[in-house]
DSSP file (Angstrom, degrees, kcal/mol; ACC not computed):
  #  RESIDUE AA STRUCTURE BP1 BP2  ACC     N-H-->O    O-->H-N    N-H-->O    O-->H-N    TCO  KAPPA ALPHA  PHI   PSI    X-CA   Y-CA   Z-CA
    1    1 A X     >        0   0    0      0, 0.0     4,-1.4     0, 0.0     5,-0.3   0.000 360.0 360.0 360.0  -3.0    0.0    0.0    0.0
    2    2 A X  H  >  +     0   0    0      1,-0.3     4,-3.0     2,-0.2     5,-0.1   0.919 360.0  49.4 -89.8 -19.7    2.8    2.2    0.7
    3    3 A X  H  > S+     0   0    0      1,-0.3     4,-1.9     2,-0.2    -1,-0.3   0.759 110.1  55.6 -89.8 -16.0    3.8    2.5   -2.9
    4    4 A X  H  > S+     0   0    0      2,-0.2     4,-1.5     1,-0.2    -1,-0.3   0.822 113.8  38.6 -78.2 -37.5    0.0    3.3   -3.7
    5    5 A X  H  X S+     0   0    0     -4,-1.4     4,-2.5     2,-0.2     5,-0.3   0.931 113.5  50.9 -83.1 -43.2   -0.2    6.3   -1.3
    6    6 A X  H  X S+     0   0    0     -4,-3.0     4,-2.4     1,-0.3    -2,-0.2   0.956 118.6  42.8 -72.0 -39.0    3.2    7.6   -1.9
    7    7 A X  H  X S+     0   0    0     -4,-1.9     4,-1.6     2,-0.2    -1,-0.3   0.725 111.2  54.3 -45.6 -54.9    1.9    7.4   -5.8
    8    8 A X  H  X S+     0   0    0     -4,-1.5     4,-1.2     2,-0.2    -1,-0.2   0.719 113.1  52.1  34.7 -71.5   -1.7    8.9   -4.9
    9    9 A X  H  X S+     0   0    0     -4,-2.5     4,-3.2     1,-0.2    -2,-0.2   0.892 100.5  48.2 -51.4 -67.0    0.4   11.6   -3.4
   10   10 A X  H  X S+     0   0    0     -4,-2.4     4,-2.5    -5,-0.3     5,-0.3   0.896 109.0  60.5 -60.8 -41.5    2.6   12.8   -5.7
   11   11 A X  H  X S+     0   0    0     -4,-1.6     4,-2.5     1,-0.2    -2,-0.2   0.906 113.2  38.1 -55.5 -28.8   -0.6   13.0   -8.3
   12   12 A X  H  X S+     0   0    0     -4,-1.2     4,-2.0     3,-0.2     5,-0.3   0.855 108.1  60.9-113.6  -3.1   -2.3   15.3   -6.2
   13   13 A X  H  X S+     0   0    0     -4,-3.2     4,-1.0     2,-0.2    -3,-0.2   0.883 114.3  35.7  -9.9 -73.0    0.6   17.0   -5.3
   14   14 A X  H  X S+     0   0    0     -4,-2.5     4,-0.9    -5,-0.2     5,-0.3   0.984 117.8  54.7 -59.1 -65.5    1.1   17.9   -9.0
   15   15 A X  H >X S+     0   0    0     -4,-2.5     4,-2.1    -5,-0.3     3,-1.9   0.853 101.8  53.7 -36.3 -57.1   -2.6   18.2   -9.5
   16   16 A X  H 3< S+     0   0    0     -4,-2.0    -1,-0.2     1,-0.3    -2,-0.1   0.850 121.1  37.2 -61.6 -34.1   -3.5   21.0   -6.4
   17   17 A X  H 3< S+     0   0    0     -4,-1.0    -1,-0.3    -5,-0.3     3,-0.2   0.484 121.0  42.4-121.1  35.2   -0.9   23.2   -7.9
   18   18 A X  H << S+     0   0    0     -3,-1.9     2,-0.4    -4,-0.9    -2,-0.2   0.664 123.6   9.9-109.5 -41.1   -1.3   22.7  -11.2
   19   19 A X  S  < S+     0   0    0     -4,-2.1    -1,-0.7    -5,-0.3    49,-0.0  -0.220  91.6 103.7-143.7 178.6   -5.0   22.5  -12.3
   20   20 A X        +     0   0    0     -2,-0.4    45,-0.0    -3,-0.2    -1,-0.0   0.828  35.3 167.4 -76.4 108.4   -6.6   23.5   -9.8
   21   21 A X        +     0   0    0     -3,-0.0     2,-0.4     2,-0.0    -5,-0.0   0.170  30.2 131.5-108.8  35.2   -7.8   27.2  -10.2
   22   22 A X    >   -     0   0    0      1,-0.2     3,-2.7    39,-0.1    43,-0.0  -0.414  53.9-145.2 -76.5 111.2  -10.5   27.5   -7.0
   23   23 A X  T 3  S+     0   0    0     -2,-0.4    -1,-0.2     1,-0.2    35,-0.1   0.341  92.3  72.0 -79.8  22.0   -9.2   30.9   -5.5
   24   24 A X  T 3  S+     0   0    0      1,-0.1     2,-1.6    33,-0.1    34,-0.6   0.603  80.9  90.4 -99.7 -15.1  -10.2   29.3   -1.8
   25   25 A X    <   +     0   0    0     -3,-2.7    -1,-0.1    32,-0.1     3,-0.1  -0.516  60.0 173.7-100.0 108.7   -7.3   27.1   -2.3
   26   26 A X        -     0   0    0     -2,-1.6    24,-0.1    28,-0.2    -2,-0.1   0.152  51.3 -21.2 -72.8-161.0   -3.9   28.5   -0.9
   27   27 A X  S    S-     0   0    0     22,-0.2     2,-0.3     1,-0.1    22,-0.3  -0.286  72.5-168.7 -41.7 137.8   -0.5   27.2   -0.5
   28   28 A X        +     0   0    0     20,-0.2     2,-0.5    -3,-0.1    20,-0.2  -0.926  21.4 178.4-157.6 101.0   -1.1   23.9   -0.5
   29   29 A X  B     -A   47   0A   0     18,-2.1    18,-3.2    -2,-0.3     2,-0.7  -0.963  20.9-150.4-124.3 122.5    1.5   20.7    0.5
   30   30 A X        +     0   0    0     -2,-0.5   -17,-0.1    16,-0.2    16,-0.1  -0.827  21.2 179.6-108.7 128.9    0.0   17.5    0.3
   31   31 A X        -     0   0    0     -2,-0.7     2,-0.2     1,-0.2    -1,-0.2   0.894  56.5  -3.8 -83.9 -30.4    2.0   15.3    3.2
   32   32 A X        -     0   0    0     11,-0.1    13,-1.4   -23,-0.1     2,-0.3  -0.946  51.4-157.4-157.6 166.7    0.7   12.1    3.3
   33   33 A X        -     0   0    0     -2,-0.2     2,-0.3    11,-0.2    11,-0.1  -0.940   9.8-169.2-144.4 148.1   -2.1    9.9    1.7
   34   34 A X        -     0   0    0      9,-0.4     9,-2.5    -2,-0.3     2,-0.3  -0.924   8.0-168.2-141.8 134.1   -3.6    6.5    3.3
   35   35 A X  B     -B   42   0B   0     -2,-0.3     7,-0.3   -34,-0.3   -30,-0.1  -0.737  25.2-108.5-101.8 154.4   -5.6    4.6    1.3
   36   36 A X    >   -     0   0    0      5,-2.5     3,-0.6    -2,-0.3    -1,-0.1  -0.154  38.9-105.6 -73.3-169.1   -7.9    1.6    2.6
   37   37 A X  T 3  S+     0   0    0      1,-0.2    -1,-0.1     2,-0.1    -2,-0.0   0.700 121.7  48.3-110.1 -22.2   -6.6   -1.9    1.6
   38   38 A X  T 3  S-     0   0    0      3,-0.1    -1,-0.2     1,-0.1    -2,-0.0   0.546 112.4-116.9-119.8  39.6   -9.3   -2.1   -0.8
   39   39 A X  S <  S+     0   0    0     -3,-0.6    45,-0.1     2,-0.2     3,-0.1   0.090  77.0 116.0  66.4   9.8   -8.9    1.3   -2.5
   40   40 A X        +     0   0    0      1,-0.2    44,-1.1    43,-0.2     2,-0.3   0.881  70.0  27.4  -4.3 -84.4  -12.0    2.7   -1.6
   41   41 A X  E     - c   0  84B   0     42,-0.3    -5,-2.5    44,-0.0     2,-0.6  -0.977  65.9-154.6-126.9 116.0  -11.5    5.2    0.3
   42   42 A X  E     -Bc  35  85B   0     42,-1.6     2,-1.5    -2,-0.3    44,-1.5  -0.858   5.8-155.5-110.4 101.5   -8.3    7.8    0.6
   43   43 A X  E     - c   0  86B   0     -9,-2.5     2,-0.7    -2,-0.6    -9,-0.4  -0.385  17.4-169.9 -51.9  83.3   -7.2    9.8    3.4
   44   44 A X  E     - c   0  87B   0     42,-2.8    44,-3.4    -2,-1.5   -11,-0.2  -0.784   7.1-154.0-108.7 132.5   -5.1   12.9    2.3
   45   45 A X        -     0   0    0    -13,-1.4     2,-0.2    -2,-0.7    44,-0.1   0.013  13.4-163.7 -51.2 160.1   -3.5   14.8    4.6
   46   46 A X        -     0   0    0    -16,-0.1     2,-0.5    41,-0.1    44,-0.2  -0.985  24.2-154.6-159.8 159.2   -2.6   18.4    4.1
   47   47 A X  B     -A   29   0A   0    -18,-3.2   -18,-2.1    -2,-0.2     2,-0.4  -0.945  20.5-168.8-139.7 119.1   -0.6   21.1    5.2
   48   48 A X        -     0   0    0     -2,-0.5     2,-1.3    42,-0.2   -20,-0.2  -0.951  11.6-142.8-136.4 119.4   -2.3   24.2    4.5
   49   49 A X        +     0   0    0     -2,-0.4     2,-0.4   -22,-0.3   -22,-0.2  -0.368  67.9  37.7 -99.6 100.4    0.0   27.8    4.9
   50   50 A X  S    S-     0   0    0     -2,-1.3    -2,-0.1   -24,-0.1     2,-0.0  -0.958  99.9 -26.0 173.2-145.1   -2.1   30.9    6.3
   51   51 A X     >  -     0   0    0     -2,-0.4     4,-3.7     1,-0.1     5,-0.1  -0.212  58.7-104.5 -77.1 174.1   -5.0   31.2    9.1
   52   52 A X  H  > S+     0   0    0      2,-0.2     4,-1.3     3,-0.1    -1,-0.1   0.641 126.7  51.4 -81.1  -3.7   -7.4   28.8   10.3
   53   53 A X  H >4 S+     0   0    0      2,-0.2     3,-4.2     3,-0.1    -3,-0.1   0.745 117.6  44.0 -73.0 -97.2  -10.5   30.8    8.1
   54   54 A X  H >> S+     0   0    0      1,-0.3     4,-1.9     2,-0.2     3,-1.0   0.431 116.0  48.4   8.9 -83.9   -7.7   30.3    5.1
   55   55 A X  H 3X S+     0   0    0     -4,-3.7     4,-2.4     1,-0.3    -1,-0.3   0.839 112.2  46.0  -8.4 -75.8   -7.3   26.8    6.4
   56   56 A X  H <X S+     0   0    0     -3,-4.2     4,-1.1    -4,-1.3    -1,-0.3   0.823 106.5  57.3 -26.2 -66.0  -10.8   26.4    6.4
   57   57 A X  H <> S+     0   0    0     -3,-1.0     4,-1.2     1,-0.2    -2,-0.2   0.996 110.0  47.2 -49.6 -74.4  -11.4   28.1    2.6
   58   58 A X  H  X S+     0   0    0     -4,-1.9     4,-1.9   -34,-0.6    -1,-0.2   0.706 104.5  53.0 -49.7 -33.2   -9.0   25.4    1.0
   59   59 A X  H >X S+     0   0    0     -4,-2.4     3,-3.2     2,-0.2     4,-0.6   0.885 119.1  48.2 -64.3 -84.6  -10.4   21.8    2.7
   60   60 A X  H >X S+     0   0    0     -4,-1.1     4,-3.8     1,-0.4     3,-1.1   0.567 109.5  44.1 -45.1 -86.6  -13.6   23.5    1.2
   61   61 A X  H 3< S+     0   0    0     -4,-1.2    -1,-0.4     1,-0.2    -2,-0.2   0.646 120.5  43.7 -42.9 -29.0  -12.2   24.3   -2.0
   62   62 A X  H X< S+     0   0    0     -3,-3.2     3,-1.1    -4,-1.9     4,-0.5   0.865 108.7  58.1 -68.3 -32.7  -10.5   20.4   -2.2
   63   63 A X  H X< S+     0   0    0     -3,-1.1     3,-0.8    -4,-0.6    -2,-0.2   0.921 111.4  36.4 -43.3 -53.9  -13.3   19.1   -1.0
   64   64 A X  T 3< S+     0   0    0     -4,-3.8    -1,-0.2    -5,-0.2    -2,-0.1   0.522 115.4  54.0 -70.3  -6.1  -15.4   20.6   -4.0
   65   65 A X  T X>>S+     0   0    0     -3,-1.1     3,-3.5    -5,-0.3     4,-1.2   0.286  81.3 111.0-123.4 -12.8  -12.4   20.0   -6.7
   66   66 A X  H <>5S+     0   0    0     -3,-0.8     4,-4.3    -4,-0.5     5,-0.2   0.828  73.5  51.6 -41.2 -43.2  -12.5   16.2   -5.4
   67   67 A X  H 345S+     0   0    0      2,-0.2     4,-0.3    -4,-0.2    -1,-0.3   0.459 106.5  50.6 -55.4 -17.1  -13.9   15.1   -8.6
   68   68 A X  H X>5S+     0   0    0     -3,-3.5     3,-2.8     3,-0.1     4,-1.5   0.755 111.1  46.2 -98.1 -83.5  -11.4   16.6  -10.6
   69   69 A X  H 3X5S+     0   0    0     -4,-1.2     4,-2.0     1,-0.2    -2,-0.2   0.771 109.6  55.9 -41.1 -30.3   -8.5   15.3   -8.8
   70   70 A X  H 3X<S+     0   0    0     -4,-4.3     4,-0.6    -5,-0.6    -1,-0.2   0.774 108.3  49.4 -87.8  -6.2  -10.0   11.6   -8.7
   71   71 A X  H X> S+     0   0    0     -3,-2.8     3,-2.0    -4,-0.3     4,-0.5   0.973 103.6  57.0 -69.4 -44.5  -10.3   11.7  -12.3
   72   72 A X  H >X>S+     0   0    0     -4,-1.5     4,-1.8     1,-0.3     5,-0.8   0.838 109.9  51.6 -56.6 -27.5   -6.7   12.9  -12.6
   73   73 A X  H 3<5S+     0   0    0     -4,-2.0     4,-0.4    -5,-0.3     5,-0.3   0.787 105.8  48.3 -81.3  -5.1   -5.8    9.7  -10.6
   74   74 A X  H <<5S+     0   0    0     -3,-2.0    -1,-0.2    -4,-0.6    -2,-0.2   0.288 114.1  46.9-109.6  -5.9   -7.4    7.3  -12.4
   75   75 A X  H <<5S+     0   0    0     -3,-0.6    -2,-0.2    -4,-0.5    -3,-0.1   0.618 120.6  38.3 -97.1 -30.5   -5.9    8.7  -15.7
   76   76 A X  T  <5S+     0   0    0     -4,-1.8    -2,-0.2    -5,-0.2    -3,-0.1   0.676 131.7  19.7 -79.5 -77.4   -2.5    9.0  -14.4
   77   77 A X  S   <S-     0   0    0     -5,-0.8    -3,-0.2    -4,-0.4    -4,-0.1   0.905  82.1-147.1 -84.1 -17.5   -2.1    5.6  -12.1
   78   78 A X        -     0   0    0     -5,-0.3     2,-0.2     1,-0.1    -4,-0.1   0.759  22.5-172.2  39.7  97.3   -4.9    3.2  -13.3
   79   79 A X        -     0   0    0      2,-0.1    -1,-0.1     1,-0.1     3,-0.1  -0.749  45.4-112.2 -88.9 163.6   -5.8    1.5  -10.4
   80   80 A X  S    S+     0   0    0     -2,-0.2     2,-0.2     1,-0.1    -1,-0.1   0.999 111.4  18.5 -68.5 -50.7   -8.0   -1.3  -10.1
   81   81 A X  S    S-     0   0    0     -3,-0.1     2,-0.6     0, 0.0    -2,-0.1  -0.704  74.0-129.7-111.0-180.0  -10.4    1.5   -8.2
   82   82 A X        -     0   0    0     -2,-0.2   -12,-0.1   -42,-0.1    -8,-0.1  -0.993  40.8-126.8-132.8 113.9  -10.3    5.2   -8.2
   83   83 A X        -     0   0    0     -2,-0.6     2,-0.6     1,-0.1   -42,-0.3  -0.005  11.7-122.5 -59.9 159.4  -10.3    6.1   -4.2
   84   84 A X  E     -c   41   0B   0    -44,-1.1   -42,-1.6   -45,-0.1     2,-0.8  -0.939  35.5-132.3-101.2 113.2  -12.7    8.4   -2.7
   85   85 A X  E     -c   42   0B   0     -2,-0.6     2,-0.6   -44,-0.2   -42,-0.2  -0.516  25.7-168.1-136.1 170.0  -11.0   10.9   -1.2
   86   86 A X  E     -c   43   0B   0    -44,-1.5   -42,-2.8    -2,-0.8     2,-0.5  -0.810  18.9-150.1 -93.8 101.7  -11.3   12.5    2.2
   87   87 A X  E     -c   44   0B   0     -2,-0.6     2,-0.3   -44,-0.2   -42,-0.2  -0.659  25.7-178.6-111.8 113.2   -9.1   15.8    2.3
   88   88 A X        -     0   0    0    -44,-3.4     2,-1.1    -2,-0.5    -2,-0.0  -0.807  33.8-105.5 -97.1 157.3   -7.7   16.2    6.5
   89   89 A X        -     0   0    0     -2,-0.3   -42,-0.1   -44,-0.1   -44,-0.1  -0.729  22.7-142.0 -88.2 108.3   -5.7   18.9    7.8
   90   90 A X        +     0   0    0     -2,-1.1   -42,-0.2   -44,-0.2     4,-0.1  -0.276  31.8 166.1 -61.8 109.4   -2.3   17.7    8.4
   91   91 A X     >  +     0   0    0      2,-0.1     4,-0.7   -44,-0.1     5,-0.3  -0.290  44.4 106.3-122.8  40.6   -1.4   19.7   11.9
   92   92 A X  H >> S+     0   0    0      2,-0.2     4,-2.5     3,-0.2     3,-0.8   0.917  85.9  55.0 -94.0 -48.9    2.1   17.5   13.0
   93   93 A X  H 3> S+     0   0    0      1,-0.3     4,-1.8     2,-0.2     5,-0.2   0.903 108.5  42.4 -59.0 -71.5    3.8   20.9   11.8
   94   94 A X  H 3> S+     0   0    0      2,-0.2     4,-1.3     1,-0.1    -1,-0.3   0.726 117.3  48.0 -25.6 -55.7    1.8   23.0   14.2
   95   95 A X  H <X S+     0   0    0     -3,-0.8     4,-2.0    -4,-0.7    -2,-0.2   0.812 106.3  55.3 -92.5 -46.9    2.3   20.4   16.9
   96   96 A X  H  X S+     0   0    0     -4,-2.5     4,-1.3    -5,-0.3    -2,-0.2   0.935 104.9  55.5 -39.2 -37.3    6.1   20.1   16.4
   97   97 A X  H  X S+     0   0    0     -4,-1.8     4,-2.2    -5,-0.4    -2,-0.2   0.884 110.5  45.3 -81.5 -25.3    6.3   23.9   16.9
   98   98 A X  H  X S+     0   0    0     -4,-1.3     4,-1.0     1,-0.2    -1,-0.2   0.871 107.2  55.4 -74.9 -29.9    4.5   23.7   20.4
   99   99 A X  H  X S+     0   0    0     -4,-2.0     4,-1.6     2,-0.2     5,-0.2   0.759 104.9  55.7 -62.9 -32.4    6.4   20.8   21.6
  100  100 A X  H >X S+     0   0    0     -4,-1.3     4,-2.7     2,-0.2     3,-1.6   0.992 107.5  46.5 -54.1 -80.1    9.5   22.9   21.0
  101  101 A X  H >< S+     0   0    0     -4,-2.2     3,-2.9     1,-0.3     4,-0.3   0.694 117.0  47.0 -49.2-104.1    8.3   25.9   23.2
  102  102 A X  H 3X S+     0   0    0     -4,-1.0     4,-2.2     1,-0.3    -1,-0.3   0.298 116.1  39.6 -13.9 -59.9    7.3   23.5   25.9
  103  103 A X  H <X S+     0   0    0     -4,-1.6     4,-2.6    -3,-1.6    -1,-0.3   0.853 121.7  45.8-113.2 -44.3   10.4   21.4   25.9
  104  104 A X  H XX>S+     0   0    0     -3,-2.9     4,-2.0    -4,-2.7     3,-2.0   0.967 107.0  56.6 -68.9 -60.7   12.6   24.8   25.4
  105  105 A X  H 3>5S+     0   0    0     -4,-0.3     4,-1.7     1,-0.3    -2,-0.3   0.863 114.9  48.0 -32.1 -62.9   10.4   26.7   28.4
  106  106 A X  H 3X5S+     0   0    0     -4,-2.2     4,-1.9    -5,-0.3    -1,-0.3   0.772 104.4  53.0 -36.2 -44.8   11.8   23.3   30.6
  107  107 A X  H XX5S+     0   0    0     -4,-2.6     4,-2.7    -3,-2.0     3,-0.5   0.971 107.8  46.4 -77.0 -63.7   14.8   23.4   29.9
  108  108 A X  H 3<5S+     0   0    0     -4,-2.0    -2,-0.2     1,-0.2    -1,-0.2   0.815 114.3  56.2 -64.3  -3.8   15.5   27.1   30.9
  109  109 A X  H 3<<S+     0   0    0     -4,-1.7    -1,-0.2    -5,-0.5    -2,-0.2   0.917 104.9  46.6 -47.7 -55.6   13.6   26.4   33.9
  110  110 A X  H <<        0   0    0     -4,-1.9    -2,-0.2    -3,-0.5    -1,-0.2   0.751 360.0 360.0 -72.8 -23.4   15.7   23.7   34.9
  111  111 A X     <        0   0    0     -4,-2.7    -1,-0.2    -5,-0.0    -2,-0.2   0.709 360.0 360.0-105.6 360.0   19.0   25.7   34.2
């Protein structure tokens, strides 16, 4: 499966900043895809750069564009099915930066 997501990925990668002209959709990094084991259904992650309205705008605007993007996989990879897919916001970036400040806030505590 892994080679199916990482594949998955890089097509809508290309696609979101490529074809896609939906003026809700900002800066736009897609980080990971998981697809179910019997291609169903596709998780994609996202990492999305501005505020959480911004944020907001752009799962919209993928959401609405889905159909465009699952053609482009299914023209591109041939798969035995053409996933359905589920756009999240990817927030490890976000949670990385808070863990820093905590861990740094400790440290000069401690010294």
């Amino acid at each position: 499966m892994r080679r199916v997501d990482e594949a998955v990925r890089e097509v809508l990668g290309d696609a979101v900043n490529q074809v896609l002209k939906d003026p809700r959709v900002g800066f736009v990094t897609v980080t990971e895809v998981r697809t179910s084991a019997d291609l169903r259904q596709a998780r994609v992650f996202v990492s999305v750069f501005g505020t959480a309205d911004e944020q907001a705008a752009t799962l919209e605007g993928l959401a609405s564009a889905h159909g465009v993007l699952q053609g482009r996989i299914a023209r591109e990879l041939r798969l035995k099915r053409t996933p359905t897919l589920e756009f999240m916001l990817d927030d490890t970036a976000e949670k990385a930066a808070k863990l820093e400040a905590i861990i740094e806030d400790v440290t000069e505590d401690a010294g």
